[in-house]
Backbone as CSV, one residue per row, in Angstrom:
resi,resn,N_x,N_y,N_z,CA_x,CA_y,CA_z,C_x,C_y,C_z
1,UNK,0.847,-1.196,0.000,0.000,0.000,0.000,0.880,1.243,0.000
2,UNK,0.790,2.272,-0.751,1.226,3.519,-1.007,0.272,4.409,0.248
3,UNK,1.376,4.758,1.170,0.457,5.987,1.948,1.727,7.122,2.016
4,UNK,0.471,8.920,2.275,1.026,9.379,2.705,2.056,9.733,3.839
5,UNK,2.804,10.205,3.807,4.125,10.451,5.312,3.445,11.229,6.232
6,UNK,3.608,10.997,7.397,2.834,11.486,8.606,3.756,12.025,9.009
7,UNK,3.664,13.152,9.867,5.088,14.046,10.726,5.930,13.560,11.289
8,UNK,4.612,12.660,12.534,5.236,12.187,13.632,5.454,10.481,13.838
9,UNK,5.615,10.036,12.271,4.784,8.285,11.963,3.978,7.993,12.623
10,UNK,3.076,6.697,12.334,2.057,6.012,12.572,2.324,5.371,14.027
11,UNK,1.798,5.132,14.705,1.442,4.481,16.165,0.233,3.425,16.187
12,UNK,0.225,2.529,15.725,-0.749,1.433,15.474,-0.544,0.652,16.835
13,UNK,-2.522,0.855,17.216,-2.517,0.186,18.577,-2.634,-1.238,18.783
14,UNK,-2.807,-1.909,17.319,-2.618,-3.347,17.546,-1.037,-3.651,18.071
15,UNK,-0.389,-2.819,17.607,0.762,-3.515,18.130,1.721,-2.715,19.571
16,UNK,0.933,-1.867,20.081,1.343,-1.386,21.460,1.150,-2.368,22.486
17,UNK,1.673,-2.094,23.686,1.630,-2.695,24.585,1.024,-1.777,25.789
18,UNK,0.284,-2.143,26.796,-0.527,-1.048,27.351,0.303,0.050,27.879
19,UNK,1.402,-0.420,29.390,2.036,0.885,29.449,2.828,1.959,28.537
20,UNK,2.874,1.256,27.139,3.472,2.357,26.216,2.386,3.740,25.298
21,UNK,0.984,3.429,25.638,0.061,4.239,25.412,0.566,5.655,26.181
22,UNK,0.176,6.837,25.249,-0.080,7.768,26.095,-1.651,8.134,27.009
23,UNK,-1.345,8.918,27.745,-2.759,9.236,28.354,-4.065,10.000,27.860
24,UNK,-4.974,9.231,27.954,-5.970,10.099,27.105,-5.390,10.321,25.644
25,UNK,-5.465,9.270,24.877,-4.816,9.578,23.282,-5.920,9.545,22.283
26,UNK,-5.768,9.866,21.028,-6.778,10.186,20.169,-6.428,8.889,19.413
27,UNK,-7.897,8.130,19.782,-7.950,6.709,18.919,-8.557,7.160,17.365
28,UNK,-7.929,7.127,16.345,-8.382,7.028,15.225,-8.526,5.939,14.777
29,UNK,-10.143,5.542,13.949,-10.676,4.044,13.616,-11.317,4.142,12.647
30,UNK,-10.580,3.235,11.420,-10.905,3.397,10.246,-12.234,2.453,10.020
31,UNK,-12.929,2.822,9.609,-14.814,2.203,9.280,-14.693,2.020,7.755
32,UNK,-15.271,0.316,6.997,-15.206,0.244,6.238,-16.624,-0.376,5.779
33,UNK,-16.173,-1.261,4.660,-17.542,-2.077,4.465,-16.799,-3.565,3.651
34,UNK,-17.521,-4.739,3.112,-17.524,-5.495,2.601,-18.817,-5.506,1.441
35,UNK,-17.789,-5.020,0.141,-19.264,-4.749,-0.149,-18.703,-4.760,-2.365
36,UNK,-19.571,-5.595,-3.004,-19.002,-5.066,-4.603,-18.580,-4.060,-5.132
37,UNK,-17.471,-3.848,-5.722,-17.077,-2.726,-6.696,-16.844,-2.458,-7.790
38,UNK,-17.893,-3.253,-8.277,-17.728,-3.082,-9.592,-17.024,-4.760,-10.379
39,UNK,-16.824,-4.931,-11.011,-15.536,-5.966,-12.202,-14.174,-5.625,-11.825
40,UNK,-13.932,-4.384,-11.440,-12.343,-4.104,-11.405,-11.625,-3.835,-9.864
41,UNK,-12.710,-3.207,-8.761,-12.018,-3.427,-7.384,-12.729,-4.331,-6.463
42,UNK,-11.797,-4.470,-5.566,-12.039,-5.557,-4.746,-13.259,-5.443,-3.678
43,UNK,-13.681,-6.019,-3.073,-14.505,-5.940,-1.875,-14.229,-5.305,-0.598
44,UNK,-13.016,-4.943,-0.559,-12.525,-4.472,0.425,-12.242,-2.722,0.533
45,UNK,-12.285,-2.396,-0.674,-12.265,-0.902,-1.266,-12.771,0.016,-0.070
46,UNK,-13.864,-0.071,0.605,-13.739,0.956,1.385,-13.169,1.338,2.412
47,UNK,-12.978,-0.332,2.633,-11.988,-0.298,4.108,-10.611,0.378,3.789
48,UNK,-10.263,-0.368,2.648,-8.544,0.112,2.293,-8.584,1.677,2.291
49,UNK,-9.531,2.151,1.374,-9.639,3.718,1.316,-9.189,4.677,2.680
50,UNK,-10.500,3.554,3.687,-10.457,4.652,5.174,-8.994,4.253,6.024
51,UNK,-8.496,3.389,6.082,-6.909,2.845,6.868,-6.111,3.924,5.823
52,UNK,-6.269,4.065,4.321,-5.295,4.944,4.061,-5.361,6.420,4.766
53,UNK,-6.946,6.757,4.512,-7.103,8.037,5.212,-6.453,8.131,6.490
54,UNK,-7.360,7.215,7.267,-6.948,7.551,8.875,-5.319,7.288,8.849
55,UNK,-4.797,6.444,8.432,-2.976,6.627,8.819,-2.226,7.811,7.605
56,UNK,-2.443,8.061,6.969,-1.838,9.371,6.151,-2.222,10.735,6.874
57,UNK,-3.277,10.860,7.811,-3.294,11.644,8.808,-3.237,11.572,10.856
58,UNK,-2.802,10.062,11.233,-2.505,10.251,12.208,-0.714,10.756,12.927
59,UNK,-0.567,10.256,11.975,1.364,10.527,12.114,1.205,12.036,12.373
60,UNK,0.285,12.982,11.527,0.394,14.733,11.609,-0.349,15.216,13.063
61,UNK,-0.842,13.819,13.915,-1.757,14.363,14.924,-1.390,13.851,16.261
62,UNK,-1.036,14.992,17.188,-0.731,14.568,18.870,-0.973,13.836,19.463
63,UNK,-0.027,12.783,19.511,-1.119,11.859,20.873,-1.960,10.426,20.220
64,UNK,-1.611,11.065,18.724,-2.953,9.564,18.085,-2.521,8.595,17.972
65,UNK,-3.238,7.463,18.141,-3.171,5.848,17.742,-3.978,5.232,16.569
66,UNK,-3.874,4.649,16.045,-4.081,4.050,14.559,-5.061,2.717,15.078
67,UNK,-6.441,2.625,14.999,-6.516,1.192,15.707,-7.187,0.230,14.419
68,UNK,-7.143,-0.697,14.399,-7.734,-2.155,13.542,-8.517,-1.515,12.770
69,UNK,-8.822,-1.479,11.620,-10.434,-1.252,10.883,-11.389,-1.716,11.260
70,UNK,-12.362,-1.152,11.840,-13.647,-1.898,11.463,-14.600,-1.676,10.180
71,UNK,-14.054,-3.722,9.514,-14.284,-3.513,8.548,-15.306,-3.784,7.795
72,UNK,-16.380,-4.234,8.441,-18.439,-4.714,7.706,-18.935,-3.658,8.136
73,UNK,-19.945,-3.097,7.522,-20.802,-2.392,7.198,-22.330,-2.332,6.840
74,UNK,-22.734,-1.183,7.027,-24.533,-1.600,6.544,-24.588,-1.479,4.544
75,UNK,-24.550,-2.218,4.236,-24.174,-2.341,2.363,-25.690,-3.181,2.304
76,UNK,-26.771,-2.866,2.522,-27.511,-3.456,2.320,-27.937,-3.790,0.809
77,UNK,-27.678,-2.287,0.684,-27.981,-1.425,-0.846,-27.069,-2.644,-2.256
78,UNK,-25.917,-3.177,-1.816,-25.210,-3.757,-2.518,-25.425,-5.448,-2.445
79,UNK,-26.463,-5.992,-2.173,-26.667,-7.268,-1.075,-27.024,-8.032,-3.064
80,UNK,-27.657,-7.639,-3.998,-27.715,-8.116,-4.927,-26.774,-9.118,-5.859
81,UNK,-25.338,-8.699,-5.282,-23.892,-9.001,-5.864,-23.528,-9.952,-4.553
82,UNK,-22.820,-11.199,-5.302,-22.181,-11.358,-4.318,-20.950,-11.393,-3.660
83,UNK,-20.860,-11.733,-2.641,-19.245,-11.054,-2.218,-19.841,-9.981,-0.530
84,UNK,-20.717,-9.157,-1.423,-21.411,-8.293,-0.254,-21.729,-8.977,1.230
85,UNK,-21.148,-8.199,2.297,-21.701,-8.962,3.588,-21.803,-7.586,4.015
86,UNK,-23.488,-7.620,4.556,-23.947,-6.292,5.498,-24.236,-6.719,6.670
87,UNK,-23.973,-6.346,8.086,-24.172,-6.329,9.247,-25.875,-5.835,9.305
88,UNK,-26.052,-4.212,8.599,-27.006,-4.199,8.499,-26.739,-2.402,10.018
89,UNK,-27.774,-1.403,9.549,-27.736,-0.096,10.367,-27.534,-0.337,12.041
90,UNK,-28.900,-1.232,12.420,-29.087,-1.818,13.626,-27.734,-2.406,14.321
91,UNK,-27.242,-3.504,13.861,-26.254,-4.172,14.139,-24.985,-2.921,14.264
92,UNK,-24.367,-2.361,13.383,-23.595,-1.276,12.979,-23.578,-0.027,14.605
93,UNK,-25.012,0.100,14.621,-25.359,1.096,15.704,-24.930,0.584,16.829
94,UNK,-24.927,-0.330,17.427,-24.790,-1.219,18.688,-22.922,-1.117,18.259
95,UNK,-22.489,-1.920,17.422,-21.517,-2.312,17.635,-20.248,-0.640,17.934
96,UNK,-20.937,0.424,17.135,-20.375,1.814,17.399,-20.336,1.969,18.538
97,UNK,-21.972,1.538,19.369,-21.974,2.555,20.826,-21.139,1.623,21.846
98,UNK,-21.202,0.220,21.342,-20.089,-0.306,22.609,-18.676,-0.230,22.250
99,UNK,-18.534,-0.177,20.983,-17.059,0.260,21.232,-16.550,1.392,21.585
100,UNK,-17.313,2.827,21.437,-17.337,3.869,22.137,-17.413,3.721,23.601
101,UNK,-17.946,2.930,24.067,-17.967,3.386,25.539,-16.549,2.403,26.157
102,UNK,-16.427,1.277,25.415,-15.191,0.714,25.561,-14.081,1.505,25.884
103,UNK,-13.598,1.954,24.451,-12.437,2.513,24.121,-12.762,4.137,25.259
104,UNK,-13.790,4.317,25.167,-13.462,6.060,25.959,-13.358,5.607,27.358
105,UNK,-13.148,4.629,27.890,-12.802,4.004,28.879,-11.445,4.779,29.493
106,UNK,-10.388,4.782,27.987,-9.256,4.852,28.167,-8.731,6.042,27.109
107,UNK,-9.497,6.381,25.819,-9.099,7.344,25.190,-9.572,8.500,25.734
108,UNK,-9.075,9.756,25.107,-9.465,10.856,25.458,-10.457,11.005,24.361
109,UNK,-10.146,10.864,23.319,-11.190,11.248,21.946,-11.410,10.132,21.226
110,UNK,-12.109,9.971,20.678,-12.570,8.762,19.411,-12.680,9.500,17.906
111,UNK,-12.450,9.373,17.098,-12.436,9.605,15.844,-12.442,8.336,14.590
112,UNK,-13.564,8.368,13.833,-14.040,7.004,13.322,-14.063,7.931,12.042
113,UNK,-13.356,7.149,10.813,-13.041,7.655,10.014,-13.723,6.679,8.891
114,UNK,-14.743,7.127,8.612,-15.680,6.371,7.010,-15.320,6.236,5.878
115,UNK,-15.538,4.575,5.412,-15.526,5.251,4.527,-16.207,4.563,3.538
116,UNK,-17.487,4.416,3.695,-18.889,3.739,3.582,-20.199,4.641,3.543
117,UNK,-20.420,5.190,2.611,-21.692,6.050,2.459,-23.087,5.704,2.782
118,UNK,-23.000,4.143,3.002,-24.112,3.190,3.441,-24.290,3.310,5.525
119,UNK,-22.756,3.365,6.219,-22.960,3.383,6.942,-23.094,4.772,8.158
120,UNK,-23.966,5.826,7.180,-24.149,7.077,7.631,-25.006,7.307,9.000
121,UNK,-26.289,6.301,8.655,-27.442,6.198,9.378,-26.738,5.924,10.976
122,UNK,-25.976,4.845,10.846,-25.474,4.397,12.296,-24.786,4.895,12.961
123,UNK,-23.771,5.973,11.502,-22.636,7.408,12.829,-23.773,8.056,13.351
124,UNK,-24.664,8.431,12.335,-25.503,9.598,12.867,-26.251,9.288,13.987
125,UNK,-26.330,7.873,14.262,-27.507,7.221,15.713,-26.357,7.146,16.580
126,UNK,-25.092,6.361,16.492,-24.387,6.066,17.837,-23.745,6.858,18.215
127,UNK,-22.837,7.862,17.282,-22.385,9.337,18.033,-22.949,10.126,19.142
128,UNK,-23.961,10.651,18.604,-24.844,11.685,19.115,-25.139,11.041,20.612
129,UNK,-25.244,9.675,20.266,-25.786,8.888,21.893,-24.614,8.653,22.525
130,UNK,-22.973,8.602,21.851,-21.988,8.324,22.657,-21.853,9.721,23.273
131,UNK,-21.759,11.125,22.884,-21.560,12.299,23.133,-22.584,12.532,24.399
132,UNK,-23.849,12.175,23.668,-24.868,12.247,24.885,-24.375,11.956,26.379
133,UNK,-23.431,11.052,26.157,-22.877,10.402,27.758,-21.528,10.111,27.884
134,UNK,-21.018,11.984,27.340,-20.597,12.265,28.086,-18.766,11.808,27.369
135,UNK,-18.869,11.076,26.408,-17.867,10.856,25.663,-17.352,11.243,24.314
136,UNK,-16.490,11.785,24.309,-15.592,12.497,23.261,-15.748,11.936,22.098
137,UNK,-16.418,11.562,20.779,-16.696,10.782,20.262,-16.927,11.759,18.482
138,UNK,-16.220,11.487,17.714,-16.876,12.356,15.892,-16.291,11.435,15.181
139,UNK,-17.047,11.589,14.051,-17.125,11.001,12.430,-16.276,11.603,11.740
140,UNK,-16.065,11.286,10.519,-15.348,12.202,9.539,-15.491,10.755,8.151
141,UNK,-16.035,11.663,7.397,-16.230,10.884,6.204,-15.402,11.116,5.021
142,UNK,-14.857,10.245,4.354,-13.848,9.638,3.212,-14.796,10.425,1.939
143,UNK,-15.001,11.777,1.797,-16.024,11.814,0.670,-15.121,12.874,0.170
144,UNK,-15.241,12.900,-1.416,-14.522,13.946,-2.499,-15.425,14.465,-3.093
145,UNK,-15.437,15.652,-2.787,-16.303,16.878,-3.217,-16.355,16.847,-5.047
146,UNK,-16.997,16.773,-5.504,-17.476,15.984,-7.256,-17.401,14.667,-7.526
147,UNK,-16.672,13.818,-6.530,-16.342,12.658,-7.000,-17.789,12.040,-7.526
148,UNK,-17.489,10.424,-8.426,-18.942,9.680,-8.405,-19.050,9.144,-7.151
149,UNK,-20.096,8.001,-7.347,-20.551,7.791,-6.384,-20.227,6.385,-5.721
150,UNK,-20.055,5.499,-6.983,-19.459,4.262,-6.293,-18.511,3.271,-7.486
151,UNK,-17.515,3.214,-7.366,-16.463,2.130,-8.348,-16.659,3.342,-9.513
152,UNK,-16.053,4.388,-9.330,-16.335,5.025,-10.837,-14.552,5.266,-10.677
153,UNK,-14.524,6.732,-11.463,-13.046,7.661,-11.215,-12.746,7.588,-10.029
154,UNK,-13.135,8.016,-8.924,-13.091,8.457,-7.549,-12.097,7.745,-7.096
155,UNK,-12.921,6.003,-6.877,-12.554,5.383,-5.959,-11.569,4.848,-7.077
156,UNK,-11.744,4.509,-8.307,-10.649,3.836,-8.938,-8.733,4.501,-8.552
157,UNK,-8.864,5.827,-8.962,-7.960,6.591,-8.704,-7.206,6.192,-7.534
158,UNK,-8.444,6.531,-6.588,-7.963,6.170,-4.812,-7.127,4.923,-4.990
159,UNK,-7.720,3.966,-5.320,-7.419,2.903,-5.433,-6.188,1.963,-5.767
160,UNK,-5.685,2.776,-7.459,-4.611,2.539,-8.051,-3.375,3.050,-7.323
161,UNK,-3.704,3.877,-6.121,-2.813,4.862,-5.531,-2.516,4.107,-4.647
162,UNK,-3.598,3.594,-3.786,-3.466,2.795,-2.567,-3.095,1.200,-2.472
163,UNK,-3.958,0.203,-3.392,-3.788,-1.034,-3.744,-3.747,-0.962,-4.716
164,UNK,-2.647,-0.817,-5.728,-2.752,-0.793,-7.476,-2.851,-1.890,-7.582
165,UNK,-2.300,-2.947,-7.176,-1.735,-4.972,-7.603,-3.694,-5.287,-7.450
166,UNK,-4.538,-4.892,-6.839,-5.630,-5.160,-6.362,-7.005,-4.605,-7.497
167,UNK,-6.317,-3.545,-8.570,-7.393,-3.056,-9.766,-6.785,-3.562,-10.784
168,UNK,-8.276,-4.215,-11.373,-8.228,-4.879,-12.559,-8.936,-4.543,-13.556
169,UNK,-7.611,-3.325,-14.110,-8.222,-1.989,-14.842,-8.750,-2.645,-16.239
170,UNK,-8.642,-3.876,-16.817,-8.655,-4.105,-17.876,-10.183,-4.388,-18.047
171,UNK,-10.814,-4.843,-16.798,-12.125,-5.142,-16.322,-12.676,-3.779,-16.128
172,UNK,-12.546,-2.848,-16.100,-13.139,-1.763,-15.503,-13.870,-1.392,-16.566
173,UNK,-15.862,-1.226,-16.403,-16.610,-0.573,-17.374,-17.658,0.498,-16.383
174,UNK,-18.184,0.917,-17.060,-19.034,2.226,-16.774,-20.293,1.698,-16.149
175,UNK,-20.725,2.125,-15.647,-22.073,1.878,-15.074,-23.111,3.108,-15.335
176,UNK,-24.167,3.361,-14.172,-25.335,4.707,-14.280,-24.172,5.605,-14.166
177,UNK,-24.414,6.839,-14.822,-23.944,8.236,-14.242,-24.636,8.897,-14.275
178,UNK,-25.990,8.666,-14.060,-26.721,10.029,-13.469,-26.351,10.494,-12.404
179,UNK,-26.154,12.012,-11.941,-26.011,11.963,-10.527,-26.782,11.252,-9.131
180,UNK,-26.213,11.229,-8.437,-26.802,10.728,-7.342,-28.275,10.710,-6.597
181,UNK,-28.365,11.686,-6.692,-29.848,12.487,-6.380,-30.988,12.201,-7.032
182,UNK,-30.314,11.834,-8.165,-31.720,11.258,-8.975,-31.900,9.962,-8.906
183,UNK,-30.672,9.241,-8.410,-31.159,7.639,-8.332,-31.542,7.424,-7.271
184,UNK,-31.729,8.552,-6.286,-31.694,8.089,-4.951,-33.238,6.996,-4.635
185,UNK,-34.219,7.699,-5.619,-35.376,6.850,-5.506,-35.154,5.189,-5.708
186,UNK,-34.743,4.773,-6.968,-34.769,3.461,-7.613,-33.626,2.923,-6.689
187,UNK,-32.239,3.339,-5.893,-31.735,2.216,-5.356,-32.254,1.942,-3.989
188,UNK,-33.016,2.861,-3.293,-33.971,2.391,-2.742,-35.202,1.411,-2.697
189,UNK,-35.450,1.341,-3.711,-36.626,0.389,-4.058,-35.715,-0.962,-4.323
190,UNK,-34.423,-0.385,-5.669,-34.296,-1.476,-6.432,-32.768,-2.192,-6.200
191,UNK,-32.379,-1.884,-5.080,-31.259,-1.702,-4.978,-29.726,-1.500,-5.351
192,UNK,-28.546,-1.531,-5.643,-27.772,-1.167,-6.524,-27.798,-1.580,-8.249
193,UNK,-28.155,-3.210,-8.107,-28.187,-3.830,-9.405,-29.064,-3.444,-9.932
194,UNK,-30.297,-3.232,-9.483,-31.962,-2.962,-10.213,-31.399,-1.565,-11.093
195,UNK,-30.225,-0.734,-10.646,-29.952,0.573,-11.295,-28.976,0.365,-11.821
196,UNK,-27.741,-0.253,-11.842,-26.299,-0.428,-12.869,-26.278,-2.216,-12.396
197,UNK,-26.041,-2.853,-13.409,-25.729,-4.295,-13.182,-24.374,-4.181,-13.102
198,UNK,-23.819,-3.534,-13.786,-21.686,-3.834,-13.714,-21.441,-3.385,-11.444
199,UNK,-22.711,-2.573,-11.008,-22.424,-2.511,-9.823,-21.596,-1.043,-9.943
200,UNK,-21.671,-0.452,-11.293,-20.651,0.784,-10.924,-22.249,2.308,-11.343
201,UNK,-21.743,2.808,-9.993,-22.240,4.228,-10.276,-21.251,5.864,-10.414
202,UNK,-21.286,5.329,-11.972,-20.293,6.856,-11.990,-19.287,5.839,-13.568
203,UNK,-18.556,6.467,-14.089,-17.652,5.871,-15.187,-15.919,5.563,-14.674
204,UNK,-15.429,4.518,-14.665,-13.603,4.467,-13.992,-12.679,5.400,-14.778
205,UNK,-13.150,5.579,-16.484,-12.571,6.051,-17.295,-11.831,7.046,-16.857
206,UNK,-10.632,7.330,-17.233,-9.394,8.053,-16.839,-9.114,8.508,-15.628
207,UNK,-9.298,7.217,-14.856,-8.627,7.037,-13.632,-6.939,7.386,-13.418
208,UNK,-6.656,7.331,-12.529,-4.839,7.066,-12.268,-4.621,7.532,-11.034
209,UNK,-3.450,6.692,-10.848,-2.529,6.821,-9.543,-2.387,8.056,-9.059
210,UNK,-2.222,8.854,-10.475,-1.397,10.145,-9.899,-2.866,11.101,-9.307
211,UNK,-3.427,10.567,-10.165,-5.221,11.304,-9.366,-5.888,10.811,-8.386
212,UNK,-5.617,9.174,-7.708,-5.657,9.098,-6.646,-4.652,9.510,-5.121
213,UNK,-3.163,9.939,-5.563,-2.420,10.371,-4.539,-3.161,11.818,-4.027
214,UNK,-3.318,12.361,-5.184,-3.433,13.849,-5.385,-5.012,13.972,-3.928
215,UNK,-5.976,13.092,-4.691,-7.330,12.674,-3.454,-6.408,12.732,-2.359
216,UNK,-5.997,11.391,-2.295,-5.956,10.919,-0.858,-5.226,12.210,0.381
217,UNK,-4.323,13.151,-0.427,-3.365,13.937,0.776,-4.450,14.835,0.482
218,UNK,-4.889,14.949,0.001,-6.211,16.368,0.577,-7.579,15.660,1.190
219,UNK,-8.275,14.290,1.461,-8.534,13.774,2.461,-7.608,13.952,3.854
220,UNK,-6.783,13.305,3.601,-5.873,13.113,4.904,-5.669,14.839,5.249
221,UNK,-5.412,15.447,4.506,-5.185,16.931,4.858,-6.403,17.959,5.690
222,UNK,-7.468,17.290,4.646,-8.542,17.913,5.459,-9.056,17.110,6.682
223,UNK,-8.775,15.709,6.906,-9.060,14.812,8.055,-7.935,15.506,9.523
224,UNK,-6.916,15.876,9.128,-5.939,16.564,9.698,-6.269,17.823,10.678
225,UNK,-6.759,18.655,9.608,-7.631,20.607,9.906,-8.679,19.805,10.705
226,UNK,-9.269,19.081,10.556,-10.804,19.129,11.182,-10.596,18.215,12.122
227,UNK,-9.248,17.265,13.002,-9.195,16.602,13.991,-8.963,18.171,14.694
228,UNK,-7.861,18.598,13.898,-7.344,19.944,15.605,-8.456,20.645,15.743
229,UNK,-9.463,21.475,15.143,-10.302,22.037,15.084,-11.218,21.178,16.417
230,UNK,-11.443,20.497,15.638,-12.693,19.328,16.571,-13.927,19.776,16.806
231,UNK,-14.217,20.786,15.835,-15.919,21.202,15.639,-16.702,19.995,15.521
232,UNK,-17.964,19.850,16.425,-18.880,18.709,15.977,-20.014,19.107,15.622
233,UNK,-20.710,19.006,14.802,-22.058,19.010,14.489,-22.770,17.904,15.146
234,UNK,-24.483,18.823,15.382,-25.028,17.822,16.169,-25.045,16.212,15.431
235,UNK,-24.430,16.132,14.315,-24.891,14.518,13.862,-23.957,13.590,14.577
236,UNK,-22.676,14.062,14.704,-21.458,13.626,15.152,-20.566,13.928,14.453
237,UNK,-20.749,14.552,13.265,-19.752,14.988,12.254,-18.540,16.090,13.031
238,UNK,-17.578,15.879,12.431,-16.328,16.941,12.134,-16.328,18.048,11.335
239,UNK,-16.548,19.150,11.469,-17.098,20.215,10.020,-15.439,21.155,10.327
């Protein structure tokens, strides 16, 4: 995996040992999904996305720890294809609020870094209720301002940047590109396949590495500004 350089390198808490923690440290936790991407990326795409995010910006941040992905998701929307495994919102919600109350046991802050557009519903339910009581707890979502919407340019780019050995660009075709907003009705009803069968929303066409590096350090850059900041919106968001 190609990641950005962090200031202060990475601190990954799988492999600490307890007295080497600092006190009250900022757990950053990358949120993914298991879920189709299309003919050309893997199932694992969102997870890889958010571990790149969250470690290309914890090295730049005081005190932080890097912890495991959590990597299933609510992909209900994608359940047509297989490969897809959804936990499902419900499940998702529970498993947020106990690991929040877990980890703030011992962290000072929590920071859960998305990167699953499916699993919005459940930041927006278990945050607000971890904050509610009293624990340090925000979101921050893996999203690129024009990007498509799913296995198109976006994530391909990301992708070739992050796991290139893992896109199988030769496979890569186009799916819906209407914008988003307008399909929002039919993948509701019909779910991803009922609207693109290739599973892609948005086109891969002229993807590249050099346009996924370019993403990823202005994610990580803006994941960076908006940890020190630490504005929350009432959803649980980072603004």
């Amino acid at each position: 995996m190609r990641r950005p350089e962090g200031g202060q390198g990475v601190r990954p808490l799988a492999g600490a040992r307890w007295p080497e923690l600092p006190d009250a440290p900022l757990l950053v936790v990358p949120l993914g999904a298991v879920e189709q991407h299309g003919h050309h990326l893997p199932l694992g795409t969102d997870t890889s996305v958010a571990c790149a995010v969250a470690e290309g910006a914890v090295g730049s941040l005081d005190d932080a720890l890097l912890a495991p992905a959590l990597a299933y998701g609510a992909s209900g929307e994608h359940e047509g294809f297989p490969g897809t495994i959804s936990i499902g919102t419900a499940a998702l919600t529970g498993l947020l609020v106990e690991y929040g109350r877990s980890a703030g046991r011992w962290a000072g802050r929590v920071l859960i870094v998305n990167g699953h557009g499916g699993n919005l519903d459940a930041l927006r339910a278990a945050v607000p209720l971890l904050r509610s009581e009293g624990r340090d707890v925000a979101w921050f979502p893996c999203g690129v301002r024009g990007g498509d919407a799913h296995a198109g340019r976006t994530e391909t780019s990301l992708m070739l940047h992050v796991e290139p050995a893992e896109v199988r660009e030769e496979r890569a075709v186009a799916g819906e590109t209407a914008p988003i907003g307008d399909l929002l009705p039919r993948l509701r009803a019909e779910g991803v396949r009922g609207v693109s069968p290739t599973g892609v929303l948005g086109d891969p066409a002229g993807a590249s590495a050099e346009e996924g590096a370019a993403l990823l350090a202005e994610l990580a850059d803006r994941l960076v500004a908006a940890a020190r900041a630490w504005s929350v919106d009432p959803t649980g968001r980072l603004t």
